[in-house]
N, CA, C and O atoms as CSV, one atom per row, in Angstrom:
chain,resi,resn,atom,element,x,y,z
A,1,UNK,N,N,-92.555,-7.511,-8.160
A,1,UNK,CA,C,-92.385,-8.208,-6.894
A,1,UNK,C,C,-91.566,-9.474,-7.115
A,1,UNK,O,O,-91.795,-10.254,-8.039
A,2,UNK,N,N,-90.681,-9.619,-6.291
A,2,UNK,CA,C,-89.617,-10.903,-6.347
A,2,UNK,C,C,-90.336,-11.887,-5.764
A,2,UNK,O,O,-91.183,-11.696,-4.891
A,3,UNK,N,N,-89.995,-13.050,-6.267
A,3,UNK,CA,C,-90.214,-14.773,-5.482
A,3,UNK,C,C,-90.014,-14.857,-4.560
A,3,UNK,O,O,-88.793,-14.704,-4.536
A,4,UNK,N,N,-90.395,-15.043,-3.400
A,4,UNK,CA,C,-89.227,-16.046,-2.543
A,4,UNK,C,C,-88.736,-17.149,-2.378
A,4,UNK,O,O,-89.591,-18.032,-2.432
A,5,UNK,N,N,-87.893,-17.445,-2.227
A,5,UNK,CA,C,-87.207,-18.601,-2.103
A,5,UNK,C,C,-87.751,-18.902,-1.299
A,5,UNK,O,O,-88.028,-18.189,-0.334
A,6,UNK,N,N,-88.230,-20.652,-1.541
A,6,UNK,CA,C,-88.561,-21.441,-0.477
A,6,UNK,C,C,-87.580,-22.821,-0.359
A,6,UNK,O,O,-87.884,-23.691,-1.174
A,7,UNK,N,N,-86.438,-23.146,0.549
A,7,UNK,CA,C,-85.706,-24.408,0.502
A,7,UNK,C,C,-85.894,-24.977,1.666
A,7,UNK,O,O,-86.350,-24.437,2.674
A,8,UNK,N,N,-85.425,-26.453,1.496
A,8,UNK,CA,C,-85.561,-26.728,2.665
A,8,UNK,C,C,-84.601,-27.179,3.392
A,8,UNK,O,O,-83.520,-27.544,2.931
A,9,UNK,N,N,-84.977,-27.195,4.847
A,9,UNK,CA,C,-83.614,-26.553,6.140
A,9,UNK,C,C,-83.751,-27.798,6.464
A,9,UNK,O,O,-83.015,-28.322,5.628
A,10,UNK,N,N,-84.302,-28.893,7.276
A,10,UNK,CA,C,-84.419,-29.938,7.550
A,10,UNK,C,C,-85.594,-30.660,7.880
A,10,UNK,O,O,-86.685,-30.109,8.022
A,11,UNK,N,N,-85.379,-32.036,8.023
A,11,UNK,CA,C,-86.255,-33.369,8.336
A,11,UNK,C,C,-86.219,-33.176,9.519
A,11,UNK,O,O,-85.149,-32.855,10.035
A,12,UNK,N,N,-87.298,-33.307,10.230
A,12,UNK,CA,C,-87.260,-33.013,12.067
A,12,UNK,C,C,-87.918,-34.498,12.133
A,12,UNK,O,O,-88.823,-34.849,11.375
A,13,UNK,N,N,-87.327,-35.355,13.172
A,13,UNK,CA,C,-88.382,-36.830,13.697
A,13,UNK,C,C,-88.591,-36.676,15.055
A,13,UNK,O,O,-87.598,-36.461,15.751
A,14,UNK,N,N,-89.824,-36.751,15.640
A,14,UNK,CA,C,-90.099,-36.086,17.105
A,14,UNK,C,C,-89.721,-37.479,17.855
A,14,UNK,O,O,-89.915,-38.523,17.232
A,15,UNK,N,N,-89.164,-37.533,19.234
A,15,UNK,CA,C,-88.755,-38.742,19.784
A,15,UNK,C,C,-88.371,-38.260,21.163
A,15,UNK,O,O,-88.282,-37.082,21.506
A,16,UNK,N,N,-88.202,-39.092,21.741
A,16,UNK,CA,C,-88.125,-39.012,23.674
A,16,UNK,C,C,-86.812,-38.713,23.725
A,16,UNK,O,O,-86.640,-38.556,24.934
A,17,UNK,N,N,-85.638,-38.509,23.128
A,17,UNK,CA,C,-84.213,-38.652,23.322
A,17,UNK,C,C,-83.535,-38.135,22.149
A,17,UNK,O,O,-82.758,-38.812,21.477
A,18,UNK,N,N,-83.836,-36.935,21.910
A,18,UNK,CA,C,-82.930,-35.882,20.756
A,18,UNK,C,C,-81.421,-36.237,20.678
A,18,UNK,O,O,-80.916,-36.528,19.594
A,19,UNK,N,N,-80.462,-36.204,22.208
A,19,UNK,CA,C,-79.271,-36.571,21.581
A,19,UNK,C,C,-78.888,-38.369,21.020
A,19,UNK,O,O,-78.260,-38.883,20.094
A,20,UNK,N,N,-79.555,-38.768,22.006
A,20,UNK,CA,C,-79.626,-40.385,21.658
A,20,UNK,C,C,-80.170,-40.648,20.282
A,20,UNK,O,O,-80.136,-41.864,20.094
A,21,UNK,N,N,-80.583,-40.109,19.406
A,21,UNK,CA,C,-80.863,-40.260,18.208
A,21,UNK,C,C,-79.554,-39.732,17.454
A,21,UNK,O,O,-78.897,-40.409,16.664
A,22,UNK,N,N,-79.248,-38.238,17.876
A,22,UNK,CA,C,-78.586,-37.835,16.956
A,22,UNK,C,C,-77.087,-38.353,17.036
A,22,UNK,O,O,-76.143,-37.950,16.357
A,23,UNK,N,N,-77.077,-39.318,18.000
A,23,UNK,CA,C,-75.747,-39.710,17.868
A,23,UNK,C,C,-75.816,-40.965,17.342
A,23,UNK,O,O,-74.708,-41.261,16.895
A,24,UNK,N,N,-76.590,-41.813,17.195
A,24,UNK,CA,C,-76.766,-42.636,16.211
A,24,UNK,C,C,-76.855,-42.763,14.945
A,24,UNK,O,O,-76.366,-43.659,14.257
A,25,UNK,N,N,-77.705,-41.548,14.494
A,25,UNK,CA,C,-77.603,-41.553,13.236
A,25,UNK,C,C,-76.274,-40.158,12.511
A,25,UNK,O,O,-75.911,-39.870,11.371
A,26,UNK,N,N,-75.946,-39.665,13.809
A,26,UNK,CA,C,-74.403,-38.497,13.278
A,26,UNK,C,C,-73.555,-39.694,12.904
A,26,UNK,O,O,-72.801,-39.303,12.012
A,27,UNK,N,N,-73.335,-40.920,13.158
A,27,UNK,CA,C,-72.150,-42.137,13.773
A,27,UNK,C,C,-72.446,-42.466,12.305
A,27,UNK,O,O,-71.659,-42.156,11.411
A,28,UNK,N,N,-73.772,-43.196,12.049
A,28,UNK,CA,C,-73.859,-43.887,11.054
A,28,UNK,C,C,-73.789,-42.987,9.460
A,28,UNK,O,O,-73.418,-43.501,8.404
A,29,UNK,N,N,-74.130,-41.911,9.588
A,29,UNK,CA,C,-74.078,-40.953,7.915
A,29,UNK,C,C,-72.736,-39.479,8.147
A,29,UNK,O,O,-72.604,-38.470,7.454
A,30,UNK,N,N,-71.954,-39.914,9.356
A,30,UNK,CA,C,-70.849,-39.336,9.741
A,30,UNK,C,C,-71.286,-37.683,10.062
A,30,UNK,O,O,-70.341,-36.897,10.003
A,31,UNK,N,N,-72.599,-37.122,10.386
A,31,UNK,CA,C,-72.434,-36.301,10.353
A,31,UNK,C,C,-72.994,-35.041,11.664
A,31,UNK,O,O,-73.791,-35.095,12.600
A,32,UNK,N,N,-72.065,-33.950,11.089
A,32,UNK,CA,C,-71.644,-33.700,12.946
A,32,UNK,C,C,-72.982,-32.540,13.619
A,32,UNK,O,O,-73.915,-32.297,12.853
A,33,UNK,N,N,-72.986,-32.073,14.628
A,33,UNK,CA,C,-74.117,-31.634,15.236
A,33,UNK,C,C,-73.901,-30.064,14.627
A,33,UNK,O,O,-72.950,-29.283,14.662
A,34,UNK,N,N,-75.428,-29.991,13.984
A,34,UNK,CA,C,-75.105,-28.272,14.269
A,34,UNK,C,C,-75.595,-27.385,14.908
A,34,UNK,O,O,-75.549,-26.156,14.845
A,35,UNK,N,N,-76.282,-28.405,15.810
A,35,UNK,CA,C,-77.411,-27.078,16.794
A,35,UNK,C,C,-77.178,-27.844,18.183
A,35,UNK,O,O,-76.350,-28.755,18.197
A,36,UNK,N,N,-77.656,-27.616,18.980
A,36,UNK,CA,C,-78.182,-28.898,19.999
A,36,UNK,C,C,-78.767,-27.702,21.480
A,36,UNK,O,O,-78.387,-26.631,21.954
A,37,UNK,N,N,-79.645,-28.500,21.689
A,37,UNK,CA,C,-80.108,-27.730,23.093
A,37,UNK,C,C,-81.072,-29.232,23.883
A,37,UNK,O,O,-80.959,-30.363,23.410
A,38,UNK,N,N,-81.612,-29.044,24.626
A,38,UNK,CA,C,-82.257,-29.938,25.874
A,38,UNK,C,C,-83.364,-30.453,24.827
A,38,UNK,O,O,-83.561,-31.662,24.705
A,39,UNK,N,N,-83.960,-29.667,24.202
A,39,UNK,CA,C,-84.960,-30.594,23.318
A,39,UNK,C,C,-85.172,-30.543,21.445
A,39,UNK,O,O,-86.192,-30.637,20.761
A,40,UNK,N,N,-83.755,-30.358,21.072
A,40,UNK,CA,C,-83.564,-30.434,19.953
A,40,UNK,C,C,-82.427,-30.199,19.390
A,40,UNK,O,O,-81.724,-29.211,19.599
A,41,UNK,N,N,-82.122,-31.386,18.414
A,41,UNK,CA,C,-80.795,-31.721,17.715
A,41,UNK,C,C,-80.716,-31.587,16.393
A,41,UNK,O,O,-81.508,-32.324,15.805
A,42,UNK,N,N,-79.882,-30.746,15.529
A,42,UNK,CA,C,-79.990,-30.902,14.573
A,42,UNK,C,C,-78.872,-31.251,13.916
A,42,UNK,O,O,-77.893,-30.888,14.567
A,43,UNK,N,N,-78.515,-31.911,12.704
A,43,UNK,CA,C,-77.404,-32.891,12.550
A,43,UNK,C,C,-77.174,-32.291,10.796
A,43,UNK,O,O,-78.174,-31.846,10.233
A,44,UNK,N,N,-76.336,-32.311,10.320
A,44,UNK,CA,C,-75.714,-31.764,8.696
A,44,UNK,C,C,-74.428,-31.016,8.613
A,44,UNK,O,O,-73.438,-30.924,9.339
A,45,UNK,N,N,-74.824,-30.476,7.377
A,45,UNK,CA,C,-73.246,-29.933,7.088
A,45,UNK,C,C,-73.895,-28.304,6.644
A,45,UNK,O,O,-75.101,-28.058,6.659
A,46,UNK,N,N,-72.967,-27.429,6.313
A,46,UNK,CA,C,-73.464,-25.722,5.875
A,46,UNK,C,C,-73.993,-26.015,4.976
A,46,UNK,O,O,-73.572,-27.101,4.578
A,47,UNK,N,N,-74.929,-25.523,4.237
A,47,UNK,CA,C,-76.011,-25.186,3.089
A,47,UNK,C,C,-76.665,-26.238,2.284
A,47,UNK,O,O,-76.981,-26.048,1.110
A,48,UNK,N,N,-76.903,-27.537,3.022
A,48,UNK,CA,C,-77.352,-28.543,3.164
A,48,UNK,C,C,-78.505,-28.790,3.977
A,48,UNK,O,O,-78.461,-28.539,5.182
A,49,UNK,N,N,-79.481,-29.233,3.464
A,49,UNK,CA,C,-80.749,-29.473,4.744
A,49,UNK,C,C,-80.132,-31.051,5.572
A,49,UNK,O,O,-79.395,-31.977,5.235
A,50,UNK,N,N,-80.949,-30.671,6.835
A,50,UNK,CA,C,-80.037,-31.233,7.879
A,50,UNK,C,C,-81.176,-32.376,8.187
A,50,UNK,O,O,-82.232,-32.564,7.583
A,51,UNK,N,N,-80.556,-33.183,9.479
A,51,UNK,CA,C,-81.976,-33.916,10.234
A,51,UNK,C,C,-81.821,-33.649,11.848
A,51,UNK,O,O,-80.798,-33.616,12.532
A,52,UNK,N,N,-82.923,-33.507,12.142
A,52,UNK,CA,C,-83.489,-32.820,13.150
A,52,UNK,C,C,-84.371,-33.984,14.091
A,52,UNK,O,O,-85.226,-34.754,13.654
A,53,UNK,N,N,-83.869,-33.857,15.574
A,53,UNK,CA,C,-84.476,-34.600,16.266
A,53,UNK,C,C,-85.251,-33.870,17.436
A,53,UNK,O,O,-84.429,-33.385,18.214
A,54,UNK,N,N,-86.439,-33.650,17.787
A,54,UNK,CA,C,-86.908,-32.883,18.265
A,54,UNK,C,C,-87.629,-34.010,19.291
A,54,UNK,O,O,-88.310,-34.930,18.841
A,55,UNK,N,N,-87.283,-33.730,21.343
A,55,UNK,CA,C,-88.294,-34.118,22.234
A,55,UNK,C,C,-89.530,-34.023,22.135
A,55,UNK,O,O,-89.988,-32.892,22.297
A,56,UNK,N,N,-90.378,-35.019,21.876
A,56,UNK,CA,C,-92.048,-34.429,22.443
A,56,UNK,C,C,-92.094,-35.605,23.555
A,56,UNK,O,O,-91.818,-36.773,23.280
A,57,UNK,N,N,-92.510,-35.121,24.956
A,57,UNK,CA,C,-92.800,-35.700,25.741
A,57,UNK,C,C,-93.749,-36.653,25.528
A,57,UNK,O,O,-94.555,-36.422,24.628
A,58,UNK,N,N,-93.888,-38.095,26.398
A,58,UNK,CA,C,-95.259,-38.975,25.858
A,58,UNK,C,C,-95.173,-39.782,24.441
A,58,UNK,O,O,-95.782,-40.791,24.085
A,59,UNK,N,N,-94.096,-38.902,23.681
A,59,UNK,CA,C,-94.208,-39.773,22.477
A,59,UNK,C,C,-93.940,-41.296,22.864
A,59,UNK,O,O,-93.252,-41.831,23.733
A,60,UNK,N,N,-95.125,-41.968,21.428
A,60,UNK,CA,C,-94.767,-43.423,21.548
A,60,UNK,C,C,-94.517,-43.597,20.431
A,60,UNK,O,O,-95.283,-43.344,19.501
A,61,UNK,N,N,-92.945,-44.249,20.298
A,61,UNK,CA,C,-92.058,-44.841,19.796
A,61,UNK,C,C,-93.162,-45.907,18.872
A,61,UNK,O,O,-93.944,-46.686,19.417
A,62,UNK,N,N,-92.963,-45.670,16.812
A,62,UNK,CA,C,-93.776,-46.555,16.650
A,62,UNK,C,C,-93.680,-48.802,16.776
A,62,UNK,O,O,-92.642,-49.364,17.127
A,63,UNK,N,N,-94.655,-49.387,16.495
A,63,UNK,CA,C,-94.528,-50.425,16.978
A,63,UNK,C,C,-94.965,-51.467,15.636
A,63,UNK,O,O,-95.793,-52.375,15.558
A,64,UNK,N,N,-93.907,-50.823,14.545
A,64,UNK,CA,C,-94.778,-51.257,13.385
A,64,UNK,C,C,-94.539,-53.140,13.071
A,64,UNK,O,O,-93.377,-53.546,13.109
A,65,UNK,N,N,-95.443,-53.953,12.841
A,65,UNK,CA,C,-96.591,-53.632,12.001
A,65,UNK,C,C,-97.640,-53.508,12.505
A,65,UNK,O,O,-98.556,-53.687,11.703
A,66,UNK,N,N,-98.028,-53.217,13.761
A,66,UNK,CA,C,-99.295,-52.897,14.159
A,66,UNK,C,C,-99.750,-51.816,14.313
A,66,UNK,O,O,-99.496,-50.909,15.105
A,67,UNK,N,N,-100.902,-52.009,13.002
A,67,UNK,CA,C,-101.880,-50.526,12.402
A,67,UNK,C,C,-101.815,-49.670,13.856
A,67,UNK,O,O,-101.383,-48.530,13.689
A,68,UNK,N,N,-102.021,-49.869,14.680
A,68,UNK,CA,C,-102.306,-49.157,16.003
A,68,UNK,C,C,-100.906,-47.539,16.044
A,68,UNK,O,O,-101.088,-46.326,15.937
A,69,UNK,N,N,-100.297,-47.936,16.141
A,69,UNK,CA,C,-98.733,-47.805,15.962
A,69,UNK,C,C,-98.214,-47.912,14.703
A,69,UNK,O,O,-97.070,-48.368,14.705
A,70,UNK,N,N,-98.613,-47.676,13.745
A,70,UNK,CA,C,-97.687,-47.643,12.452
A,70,UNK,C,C,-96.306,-46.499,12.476
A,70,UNK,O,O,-96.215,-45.422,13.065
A,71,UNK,N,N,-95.619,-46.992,11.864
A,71,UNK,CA,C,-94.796,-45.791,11.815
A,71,UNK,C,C,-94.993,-44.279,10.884
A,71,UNK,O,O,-96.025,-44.119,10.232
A,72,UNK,N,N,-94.094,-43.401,10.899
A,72,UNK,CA,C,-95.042,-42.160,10.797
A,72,UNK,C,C,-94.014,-41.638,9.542
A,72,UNK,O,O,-94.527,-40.996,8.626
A,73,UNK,N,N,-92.329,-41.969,9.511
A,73,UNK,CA,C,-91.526,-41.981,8.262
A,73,UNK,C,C,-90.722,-42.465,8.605
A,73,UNK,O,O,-90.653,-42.388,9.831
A,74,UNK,N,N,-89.534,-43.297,7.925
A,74,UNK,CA,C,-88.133,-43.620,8.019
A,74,UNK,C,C,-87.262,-43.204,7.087
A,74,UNK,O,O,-87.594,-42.791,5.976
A,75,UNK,N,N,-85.995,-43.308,7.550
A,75,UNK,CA,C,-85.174,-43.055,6.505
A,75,UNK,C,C,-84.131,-44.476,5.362
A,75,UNK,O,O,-83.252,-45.168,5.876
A,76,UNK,N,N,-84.411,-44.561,4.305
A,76,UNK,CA,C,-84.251,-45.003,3.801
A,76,UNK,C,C,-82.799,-45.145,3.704
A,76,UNK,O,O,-82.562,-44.344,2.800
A,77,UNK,N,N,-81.552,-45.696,4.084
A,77,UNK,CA,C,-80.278,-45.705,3.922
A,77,UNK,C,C,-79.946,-46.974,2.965
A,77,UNK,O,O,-80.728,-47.890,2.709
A,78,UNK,N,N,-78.745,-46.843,2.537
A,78,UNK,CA,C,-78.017,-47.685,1.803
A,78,UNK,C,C,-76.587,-47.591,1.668
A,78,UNK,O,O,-75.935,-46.589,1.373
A,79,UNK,N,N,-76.048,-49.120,1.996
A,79,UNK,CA,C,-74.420,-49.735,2.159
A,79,UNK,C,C,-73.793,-50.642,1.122
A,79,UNK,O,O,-74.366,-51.622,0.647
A,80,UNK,N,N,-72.690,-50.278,0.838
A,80,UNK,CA,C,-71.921,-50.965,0.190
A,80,UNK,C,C,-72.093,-52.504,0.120
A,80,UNK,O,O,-72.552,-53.322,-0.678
A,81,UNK,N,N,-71.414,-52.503,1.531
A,81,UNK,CA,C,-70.895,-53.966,2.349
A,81,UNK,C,C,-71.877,-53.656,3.595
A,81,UNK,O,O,-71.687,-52.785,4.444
A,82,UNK,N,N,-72.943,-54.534,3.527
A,82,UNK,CA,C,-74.159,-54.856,4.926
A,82,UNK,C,C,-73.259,-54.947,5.823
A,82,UNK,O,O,-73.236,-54.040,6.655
A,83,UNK,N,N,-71.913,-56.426,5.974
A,83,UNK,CA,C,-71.199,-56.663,7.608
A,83,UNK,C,C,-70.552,-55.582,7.712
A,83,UNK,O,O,-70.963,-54.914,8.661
A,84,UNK,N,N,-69.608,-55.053,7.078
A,84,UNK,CA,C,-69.064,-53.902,7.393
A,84,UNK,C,C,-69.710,-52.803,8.010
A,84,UNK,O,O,-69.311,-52.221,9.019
A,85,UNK,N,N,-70.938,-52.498,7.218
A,85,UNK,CA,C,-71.534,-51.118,8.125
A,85,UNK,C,C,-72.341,-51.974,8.990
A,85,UNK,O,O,-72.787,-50.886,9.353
A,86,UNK,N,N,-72.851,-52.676,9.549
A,86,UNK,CA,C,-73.077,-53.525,10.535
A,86,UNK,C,C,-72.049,-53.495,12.134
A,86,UNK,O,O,-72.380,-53.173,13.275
A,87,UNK,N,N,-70.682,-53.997,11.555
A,87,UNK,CA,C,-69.831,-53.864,12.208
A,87,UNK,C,C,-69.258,-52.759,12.936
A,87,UNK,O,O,-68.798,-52.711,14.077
A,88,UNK,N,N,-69.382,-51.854,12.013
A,88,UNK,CA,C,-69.118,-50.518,12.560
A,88,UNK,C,C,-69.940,-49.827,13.356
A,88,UNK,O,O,-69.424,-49.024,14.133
A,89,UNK,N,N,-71.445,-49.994,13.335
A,89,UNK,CA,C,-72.194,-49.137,14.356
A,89,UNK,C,C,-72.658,-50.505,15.303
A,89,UNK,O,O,-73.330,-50.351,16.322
């Protein structure tokens, strides 16, 4: 019996506004849409895991630092030049 392959396809972050995310963060890591429908965006390149923005109605946006609201993951980015990529988005 063979393995299966298990890889992974993408990071999904659930949020009120799938394209409004994904055009923020397509702008800022340049990268272009590869799915999109009314309640989910997904953002990468071919055979690459992607990031994924998925509607859940009601969601609340976290409000960190209050434990109440902590946040749930972020993405960790990093720039050359801070004003420059500043400037640009």
């Amino acid at each position: 019996m063979n393995t299966p392959e298990i890889r992974m396809l993408s990071v999904d972050f659930d949020c009120l506004d799938p394209a409004e995310q994904a055009r923020f963060y397509g702008a800022a890591l340049d990268l272009p849409v590869l799915y999109r429908s009314d309640d989910y965006v997904l953002l990468g390149r071919a055979g690459a895991p992607g990031l994924g923005f998925v509607r859940q109605e009601g969601f609340r946006p976290p409000a960190w630092p209050d434990p109440a609201h902590s946040k749930q993951a972020h993405l960790e980015l990093g720039v050359d030049d801070l004003d420059a990529a500043q400037e640009r988005m």
